[in-house]
Kinemage of the C-alpha trace (Angstrom):
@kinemage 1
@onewidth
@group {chain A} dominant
@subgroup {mainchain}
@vectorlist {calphas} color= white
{ca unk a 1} P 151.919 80.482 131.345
{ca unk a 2} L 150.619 80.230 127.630
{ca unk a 3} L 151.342 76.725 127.529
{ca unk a 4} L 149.254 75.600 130.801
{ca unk a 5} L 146.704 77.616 129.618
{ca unk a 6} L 146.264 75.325 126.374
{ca unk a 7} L 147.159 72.354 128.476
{ca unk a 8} L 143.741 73.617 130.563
{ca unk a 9} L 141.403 74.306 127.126
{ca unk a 10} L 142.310 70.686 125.694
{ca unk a 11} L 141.733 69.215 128.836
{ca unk a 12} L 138.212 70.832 129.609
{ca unk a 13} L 137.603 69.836 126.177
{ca unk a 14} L 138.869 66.208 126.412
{ca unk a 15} L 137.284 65.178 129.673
{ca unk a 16} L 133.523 66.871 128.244
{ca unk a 17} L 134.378 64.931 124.971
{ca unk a 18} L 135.100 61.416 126.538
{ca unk a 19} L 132.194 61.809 129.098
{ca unk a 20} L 129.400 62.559 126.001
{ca unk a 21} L 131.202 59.566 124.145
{ca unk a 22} L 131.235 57.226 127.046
{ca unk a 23} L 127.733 58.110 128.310
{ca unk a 24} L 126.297 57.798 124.507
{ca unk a 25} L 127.850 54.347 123.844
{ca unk a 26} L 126.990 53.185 127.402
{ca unk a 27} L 123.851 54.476 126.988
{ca unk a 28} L 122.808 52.612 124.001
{ca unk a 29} L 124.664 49.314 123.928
{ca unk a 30} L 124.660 48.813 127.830
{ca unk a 31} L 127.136 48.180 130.855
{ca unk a 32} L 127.613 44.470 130.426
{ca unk a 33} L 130.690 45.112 128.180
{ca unk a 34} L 132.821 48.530 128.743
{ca unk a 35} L 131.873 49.850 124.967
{ca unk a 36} L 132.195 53.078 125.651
{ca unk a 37} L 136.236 53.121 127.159
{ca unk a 38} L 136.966 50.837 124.368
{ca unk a 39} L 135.644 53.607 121.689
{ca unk a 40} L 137.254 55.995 123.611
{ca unk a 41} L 141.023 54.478 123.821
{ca unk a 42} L 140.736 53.544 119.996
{ca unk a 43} L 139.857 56.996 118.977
{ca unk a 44} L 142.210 58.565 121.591
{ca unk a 45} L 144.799 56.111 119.890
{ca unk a 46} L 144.156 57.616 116.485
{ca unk a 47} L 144.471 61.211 117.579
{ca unk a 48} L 147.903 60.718 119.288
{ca unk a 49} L 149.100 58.773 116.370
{ca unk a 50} L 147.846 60.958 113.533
{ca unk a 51} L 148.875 64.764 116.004
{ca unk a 52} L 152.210 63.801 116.966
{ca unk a 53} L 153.152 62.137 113.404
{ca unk a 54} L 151.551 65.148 111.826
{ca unk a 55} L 153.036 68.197 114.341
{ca unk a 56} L 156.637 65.981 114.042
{ca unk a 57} L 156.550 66.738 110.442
{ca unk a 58} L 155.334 70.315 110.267
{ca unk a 59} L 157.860 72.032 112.272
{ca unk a 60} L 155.877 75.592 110.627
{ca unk a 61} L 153.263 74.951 113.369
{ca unk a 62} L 153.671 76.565 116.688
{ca unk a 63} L 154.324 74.555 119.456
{ca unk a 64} L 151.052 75.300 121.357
{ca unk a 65} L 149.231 72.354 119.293
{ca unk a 66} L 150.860 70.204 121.297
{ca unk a 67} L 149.899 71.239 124.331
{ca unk a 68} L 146.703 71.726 123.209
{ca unk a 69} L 146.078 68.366 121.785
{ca unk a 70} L 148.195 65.549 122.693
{ca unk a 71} L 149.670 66.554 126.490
{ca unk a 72} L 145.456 68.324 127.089
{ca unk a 73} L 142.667 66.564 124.957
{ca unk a 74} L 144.021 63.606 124.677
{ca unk a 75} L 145.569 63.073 128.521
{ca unk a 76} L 142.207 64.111 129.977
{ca unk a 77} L 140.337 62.268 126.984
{ca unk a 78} L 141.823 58.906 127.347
{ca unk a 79} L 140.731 56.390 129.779
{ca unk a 80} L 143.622 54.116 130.173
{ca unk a 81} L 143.410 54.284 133.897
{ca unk a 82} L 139.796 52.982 133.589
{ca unk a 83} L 140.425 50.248 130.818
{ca unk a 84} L 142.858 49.035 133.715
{ca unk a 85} L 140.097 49.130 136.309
{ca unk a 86} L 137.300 47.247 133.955
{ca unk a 87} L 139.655 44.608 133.103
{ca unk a 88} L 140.826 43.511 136.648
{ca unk a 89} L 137.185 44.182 137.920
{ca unk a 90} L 135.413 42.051 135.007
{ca unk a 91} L 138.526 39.762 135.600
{ca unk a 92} L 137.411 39.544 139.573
{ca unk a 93} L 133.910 38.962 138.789
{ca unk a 94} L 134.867 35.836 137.300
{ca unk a 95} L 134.489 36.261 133.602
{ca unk a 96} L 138.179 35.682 132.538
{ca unk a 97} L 136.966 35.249 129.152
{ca unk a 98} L 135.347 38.567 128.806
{ca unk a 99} L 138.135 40.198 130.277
{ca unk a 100} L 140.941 39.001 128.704
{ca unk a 101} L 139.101 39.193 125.560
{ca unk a 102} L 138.683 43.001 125.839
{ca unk a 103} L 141.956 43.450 127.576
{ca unk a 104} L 143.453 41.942 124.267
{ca unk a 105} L 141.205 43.441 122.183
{ca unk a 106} L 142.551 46.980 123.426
{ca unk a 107} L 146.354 46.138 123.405
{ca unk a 108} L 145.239 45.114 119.546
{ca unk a 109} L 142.684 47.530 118.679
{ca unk a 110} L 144.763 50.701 119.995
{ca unk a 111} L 148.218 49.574 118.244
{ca unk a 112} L 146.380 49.278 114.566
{ca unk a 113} L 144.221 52.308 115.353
{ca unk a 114} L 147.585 53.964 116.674
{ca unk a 115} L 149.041 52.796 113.235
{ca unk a 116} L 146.004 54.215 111.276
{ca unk a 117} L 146.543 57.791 112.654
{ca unk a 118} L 150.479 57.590 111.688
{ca unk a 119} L 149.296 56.611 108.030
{ca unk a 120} L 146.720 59.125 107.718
{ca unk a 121} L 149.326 61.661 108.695
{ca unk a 122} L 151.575 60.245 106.091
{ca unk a 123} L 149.255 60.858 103.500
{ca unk a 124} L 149.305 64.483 104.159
């Protein structure tokens, strides 16, 4: 029961952390471009990379951090589902540039910022 318990926390705490993030970004740099689910798969992408290099080497911690923070925070934090719907729907609207440019951009971005977080766990 422990476990879905910290599964719930990190998710009430992922989905209140990627609304404030998306509605801040939106919110200043506008809806033409989907800023804020680009910010928030990049940074998601760091945090899985850097928690599951870092737990997988520090078998001392108990294993409620990872329910806590990869399987909760980060699956209710993560907006892959929407990236998917702003690319085909930018796609559909007829700028193919503009969405294949941030639909490439992600697959980029999130592999180097997924590669970040591994090397920052390394260090430690």
């Amino acid at each position: 029961m422990q476990k879905y318990l910290l599964i719930a926390a990190g998710g009430a705490l992922g989905s209140m952390v990627r609304y404030w993030v998306g509605s801040t970004i939106s919110g200043r740099m506008g809806t033409k471009f989907p800023y804020g689910t680009i910010v928030i798969n990049m940074t998601a992408c760091v945090i899985i990379g850097f928690t599951l290099t870092y737990f997988g080497k520090r078998a001392d911690l108990s294993p409620a951090w990872r329910f806590l923070v990869p399987i909760g925070f980060i699956g209710a934090y993560s907006t892959f589902s929407t990236y998917e719907w702003e690319t085909l729907s930018t796609l559909r609207s007829g700028a193919f540039f503009l969405g294949s440019l941030y639909a490439a951009g992600s697959l980029i971005l999130g592999l180097a910022a997924t590669w970040c977080g591994t090397a920052l766990a390394d260090l430690l």
